[in-house]
Each structure stands twice: as C-alpha cells, then as structure tokens.
N, C-alpha and C positions, 0 to 999 in steps of 0.2 A: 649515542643512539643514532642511529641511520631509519631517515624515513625514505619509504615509497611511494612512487605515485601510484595509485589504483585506475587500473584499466579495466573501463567496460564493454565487454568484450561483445554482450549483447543487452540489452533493455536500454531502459532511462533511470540515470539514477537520478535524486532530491536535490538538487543545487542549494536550496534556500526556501525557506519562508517565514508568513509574519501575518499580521493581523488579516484575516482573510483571502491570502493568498499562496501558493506552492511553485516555487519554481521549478521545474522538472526539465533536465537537460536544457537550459538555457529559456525554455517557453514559460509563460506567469500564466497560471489558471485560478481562476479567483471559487471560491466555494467550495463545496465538496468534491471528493476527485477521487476514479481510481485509476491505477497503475498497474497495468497487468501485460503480459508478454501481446505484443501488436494493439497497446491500446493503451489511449492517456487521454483522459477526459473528462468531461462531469458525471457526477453519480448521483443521482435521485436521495440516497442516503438508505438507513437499514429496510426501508419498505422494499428495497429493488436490490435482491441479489443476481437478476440476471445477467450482468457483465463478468461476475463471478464464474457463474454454474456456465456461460456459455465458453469459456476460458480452461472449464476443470480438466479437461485432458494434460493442458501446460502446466498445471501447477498442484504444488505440495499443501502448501500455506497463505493463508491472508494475514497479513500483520493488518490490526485493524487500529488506525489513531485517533482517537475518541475525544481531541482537542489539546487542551491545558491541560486537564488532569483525564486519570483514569477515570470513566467509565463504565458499567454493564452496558453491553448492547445487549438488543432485544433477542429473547430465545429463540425467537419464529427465524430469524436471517440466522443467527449460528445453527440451528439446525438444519436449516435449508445446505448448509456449504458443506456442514458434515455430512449429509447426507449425499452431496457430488460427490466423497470423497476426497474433499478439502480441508486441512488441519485452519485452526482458527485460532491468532493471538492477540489478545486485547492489549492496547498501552497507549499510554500519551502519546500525542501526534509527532511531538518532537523528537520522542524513544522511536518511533513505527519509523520515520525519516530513517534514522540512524542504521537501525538493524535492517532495513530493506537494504542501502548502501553495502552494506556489510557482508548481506545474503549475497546479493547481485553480483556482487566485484567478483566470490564465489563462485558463479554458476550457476545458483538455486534455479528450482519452480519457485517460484513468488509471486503473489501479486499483493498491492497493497489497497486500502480502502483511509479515507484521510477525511477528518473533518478537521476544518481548517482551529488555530488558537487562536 
C-alpha cells in the first residue's frame, strides 16, 4: 500500500481534538468553533448562523459536528443556511473532523460548525 501525504492547498484542516477542545492547523480552540474559508473561531452555537450566511458566496456545505454522538440540530439554523444556499450535514464531531479533511485536501466550498466531545 503506498500512502500520501495530503497537502492543503488552502484552508485549515482539524489536527486533533478532545474533551473540549479542537486543534485547527496547529492553534487549540476551546468550545464551540466554526471553520470556514478566512475564518477560525468561536461560534455562539445553532442560535447564530451569521458566520455561515456571511461566508455563503465561498461555500457549498456545512458539515455540522453535533459532539459524540449524532444529533438533530435545530430547524430554524438548517433552514436559515439553506436558505443562503448552503447544503447542510449533520454528524459526530469526530466523522465532521474527518470529512472536512477530506473535503479540504480536495478543494471543496466547506465550512464546518463543531461542538466540541
């Protein structure tokens, strides 16, 4: 098997995290966070989609990680993102880590939304 190293070309990908905290390209942000193209920092949580919607021109999707386990977030913020015309994915935080990596190494639109495990 032959592995590669993944180059990010542009964003910040998830280094690590743990019990209330996200390491994002080398920096530790304690609590809630999102990650969106020009922008790494605290989020209010699903009452404030503003860092989303002010973002939606850059991006396709929110991978949303909802902690340890999956899950529902509230209708009012998934609706608010589809209606910027932002797609919306709900998953554990540690799955949202992963596939944002994933997207990013890619190229995607992406941003992600992260409550900590």
């Amino acid at each position: 098997m032959e592995l590669s190293e993944i180059n990010f070309a542009e964003g910040r990908p998830v280094d690590g995290y743990g019990p209330n905290f996200f390491r994002i390209s080398g920096e530790v942000f304690e609590g809630k966070i999102a990650v969106l193209p020009g922008f790494c920092g605290s989020w209010l949580g699903f009452d404030d989609a503003s860092p989303f919607l002010e973002a939606a021109s850059e991006l396709d999707v929110v991978f949303v990680g909802t902690g340890s386990q999956i899950h529902q977030i509230p209708a009012t913020f998934r609706s608010k993102l589809e209606e910027g015309g932002i797609g919306v994915e709900i998953m554990n935080s540690p799955t949202a880590c992963r596939t944002y990596n994933i997207m990013l190494s890619e190229g995607r639109r992406i941003g992600l939304a992260l409550i900590p495990v």
